[in-house]
C-alpha positions as a printed Julia matrix, in Angstrom:
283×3 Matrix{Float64}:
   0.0     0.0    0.0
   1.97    3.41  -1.09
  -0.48    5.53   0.11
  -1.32    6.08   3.49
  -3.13    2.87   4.86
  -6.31    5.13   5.57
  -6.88    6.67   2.41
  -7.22    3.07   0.65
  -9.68    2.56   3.59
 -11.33    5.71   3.04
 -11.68    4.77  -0.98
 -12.71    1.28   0.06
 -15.17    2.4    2.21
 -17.06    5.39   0.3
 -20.29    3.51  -0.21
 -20.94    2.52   2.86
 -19.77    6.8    4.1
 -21.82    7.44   1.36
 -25.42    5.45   2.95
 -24.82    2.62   0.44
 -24.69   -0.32   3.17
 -22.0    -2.26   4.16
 -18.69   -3.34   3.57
 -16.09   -5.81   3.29
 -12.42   -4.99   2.93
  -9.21   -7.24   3.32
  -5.72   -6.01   3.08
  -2.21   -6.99   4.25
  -0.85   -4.76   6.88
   2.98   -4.36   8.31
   4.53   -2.44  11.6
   4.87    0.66   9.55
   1.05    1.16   9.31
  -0.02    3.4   12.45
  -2.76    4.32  13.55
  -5.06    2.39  11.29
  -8.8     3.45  11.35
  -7.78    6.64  13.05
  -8.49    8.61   9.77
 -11.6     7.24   8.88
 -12.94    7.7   12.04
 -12.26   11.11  11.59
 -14.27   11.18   8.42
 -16.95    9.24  10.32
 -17.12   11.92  12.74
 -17.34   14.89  10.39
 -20.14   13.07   8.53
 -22.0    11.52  11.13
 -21.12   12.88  14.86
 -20.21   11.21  17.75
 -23.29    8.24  16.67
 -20.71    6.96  13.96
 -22.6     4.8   11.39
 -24.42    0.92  12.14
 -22.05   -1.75  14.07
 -20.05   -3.48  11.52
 -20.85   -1.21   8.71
 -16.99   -1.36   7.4
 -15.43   -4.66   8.28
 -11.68   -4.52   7.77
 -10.28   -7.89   7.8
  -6.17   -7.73   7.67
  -3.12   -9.94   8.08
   0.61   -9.13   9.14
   1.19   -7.05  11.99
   0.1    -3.79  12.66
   2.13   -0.92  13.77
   1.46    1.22  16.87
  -1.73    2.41  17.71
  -3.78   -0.19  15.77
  -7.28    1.23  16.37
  -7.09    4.13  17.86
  -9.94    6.47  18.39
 -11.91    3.96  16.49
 -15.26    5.46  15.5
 -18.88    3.3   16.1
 -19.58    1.34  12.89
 -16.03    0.23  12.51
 -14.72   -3.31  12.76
 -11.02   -4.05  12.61
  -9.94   -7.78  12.37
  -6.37   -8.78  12.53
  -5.0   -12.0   12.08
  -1.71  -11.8   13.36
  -0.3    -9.21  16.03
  -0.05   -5.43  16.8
   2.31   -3.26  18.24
   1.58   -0.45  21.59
  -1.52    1.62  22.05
  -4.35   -0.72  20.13
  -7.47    0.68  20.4
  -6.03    4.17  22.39
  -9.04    6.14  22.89
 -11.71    3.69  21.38
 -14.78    5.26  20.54
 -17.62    2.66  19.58
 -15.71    0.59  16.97
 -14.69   -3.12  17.68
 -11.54   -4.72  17.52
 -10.49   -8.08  16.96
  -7.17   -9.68  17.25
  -6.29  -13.38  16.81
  -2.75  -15.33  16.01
  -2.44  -16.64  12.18
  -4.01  -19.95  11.74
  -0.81  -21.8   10.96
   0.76  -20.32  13.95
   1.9   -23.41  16.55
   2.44  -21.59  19.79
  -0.58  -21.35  22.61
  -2.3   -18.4   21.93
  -3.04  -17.73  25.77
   0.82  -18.23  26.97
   1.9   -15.23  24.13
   1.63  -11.75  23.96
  -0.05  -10.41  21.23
  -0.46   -6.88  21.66
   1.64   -4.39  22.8
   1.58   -1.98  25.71
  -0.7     0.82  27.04
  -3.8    -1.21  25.06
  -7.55    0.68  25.2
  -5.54    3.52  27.13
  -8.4     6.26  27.74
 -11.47    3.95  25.86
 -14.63    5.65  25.76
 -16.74    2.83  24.15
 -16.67   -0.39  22.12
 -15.47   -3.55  22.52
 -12.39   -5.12  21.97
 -11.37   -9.07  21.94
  -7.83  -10.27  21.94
  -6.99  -14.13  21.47
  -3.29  -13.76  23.45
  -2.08  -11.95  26.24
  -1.39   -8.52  26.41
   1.59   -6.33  27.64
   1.91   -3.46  30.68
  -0.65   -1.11  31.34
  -3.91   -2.79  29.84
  -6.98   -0.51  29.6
  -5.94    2.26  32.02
  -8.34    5.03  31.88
 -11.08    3.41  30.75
 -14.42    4.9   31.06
 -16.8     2.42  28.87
 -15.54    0.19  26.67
 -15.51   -3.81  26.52
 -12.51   -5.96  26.43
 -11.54   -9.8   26.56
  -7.88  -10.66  26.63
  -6.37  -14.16  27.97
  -3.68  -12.48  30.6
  -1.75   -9.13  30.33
   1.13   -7.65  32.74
   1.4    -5.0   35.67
  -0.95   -2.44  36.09
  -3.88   -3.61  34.34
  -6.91   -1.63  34.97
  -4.99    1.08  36.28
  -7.49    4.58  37.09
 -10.31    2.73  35.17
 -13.79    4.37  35.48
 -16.18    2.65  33.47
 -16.73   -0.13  30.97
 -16.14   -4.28  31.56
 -12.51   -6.34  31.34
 -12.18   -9.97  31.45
  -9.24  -11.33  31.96
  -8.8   -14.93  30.78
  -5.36  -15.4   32.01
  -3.11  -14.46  34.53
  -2.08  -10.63  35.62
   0.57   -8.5   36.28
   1.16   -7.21  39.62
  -0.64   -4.04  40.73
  -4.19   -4.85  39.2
  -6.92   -2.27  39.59
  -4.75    0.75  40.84
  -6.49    3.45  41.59
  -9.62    1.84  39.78
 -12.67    3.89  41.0
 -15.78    2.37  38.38
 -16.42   -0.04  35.92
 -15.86   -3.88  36.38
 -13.37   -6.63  35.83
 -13.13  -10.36  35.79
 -10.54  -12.3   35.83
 -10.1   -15.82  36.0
  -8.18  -16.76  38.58
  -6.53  -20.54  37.86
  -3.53  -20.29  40.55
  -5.46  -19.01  43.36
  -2.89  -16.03  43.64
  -4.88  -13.63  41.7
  -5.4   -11.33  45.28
  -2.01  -10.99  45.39
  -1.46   -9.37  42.36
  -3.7    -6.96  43.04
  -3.96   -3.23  44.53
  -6.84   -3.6   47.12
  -7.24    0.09  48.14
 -10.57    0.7   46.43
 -11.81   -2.73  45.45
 -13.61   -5.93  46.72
 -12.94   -9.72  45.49
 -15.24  -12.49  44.79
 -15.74  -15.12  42.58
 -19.11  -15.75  40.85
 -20.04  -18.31  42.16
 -19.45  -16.64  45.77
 -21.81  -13.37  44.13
 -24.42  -15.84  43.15
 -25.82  -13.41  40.86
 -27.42  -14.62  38.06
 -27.51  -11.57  35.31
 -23.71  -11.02  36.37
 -23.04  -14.29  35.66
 -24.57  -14.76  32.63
 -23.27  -11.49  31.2
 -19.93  -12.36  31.42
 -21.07  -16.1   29.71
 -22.03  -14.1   26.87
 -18.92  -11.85  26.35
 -17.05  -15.15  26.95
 -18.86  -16.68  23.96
 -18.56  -13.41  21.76
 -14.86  -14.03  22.13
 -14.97  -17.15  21.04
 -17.04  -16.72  18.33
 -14.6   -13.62  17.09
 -11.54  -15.57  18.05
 -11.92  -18.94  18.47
 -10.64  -18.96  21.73
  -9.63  -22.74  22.91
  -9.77  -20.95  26.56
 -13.11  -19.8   25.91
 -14.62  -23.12  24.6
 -12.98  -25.01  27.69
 -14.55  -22.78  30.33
 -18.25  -22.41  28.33
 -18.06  -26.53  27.86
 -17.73  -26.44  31.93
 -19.64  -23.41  33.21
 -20.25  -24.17  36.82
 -16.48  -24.8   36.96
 -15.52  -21.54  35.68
 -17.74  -19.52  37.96
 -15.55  -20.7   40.65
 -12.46  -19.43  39.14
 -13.77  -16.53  37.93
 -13.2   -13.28  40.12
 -15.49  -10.6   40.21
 -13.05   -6.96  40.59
 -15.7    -4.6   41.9
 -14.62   -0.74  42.9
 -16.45   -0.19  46.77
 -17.01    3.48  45.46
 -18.91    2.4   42.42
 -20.6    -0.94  44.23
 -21.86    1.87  46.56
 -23.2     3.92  44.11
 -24.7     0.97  41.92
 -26.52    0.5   45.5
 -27.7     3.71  45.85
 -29.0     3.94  42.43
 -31.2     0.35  42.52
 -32.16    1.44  46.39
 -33.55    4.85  44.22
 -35.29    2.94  41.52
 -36.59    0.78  43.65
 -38.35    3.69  45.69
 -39.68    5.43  42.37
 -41.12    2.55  40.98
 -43.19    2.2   44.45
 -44.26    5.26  44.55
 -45.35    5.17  40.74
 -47.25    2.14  41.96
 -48.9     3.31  45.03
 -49.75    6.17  42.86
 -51.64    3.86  40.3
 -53.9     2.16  43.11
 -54.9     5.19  44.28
């Protein structure tokens, strides 16, 4: 590609800027593409605003790896697909797109016991969701307000000042997990039974899911579980979906006390309203 990897996208993609439907696009990609997406978001936002076009609406499927920044800013109605790896930064600043990561298919190492991307990964996400079949490096989704990830493991600080959005963790941490976190949610599946350790536990409570026993939280993560496999096909994710009551007991639940207090305060609130709309009714 001569030009600059977003302005084939951009040409690629004119129909579907353009209110023709969707897309399809596949390309090769190498370390010296950056910041792939970031300039078609752009376009996406001058067209469209910050409501970006349909999920899935331009479906970039690419091989090789990517240089840094792999997804940043990504705009809603983008879907990146890469099968191979990508450098620091993927998905810095997400904003509604989805990104998908997953070794080649001929590759012969375990997927979970690699990293895959890079460093500083969904630093300052907004929304989105992101699924990564590999382990990522330092500094995994800090600052994030309110996007979605999957990854199977990732190094220290993971979760670091995160204020919104949901993280599972299929795989082992770094040290320092949840520094600093003040909202949001994470899960992590916890097969050593040192996962506490590795954390910060200033401003956050453990417990596993089967400990919560709370049904909706329970199945939600099922179902991102099963998105990542379906995106990826994750061989973790098939092993703990073929044995579900098993993996609820591994599974930790990484809940802020600030925000678990204001969750509280908000269902205590609704709870009250919709009384009083009732009481109101009957009389």
């Amino acid at each position: 590609v001569s030009e600059h990897f977003d302005q084939v996208l951009l040409h690629r993609a004119k129909s579907a800027l353009e209110g023709g439907g969707p897309v399809q696009i596949e390309l090769p990609v190498s370390n010296s593409h950056r910041a792939i997406g970031a300039m078609l978001s752009g376009e996406i936002a001058r067209r469209f605003g910050a409501q970006g076009l349909p999920d899935d609406a331009i479906w970039v499927k690419m091989h090789g790896s990517a240089g840094q920044s792999f997804g940043a800013w990504l705009a809603r109605g983008v879907s990146l697909e890469l099968e191979g790896d990508a450098n620091d930064y993927v998905g810095k600043g997400l904003s509604g797109g989805k990104i998908v990561v997953y070794p080649p298919e001929q590759s012969t190492f375990v997927a979970e016991d690699n990293i895959l991307v890079g460093n500083v990964c969904l630093y300052g996400a907004i929304s989105g969701k992101a699924f990564f079949r590999g382990r990522a490096a330092e500094r995994f989704c800090v600052r994030n307000s309110g996007a979605t990830a999957v990854v199977e493991g990732l190094g220290d600080h993971g979760l670091e000042y995160m204020t919104g959005g949901t993280v599972v963790v299929l795989g082992v941490t770094g040290r320092n997990f949840a520094a600093g976190m003040s909202g949001g949610v994470g899960y992590v599946l916890d097969t050593d039974g040192q996962f506490a350790s590795r954390c910060n536990m200033e401003m956050i409570e453990l417990a596993t899911l089967a400990e919560l026993g709370d049904a909706e939280a329970s199945e939600s993560v099922q179902a991102l579980i099963t998105e990542h496999f379906e995106m990826t096909g994750s061989e973790v994710a098939r092993r703990l979906l073929d044995d579900w009551q098993a993996a609820e007991q591994q599974l930790v639940r990484v809940m802020p006390l600030e925000y678990k207090r204001v969750l509280q305060e908000r269902a205590e609130q609704a709870a009250l309203e919709a009384a009083a709309a009732l009481q109101k009714e009957v009389a």
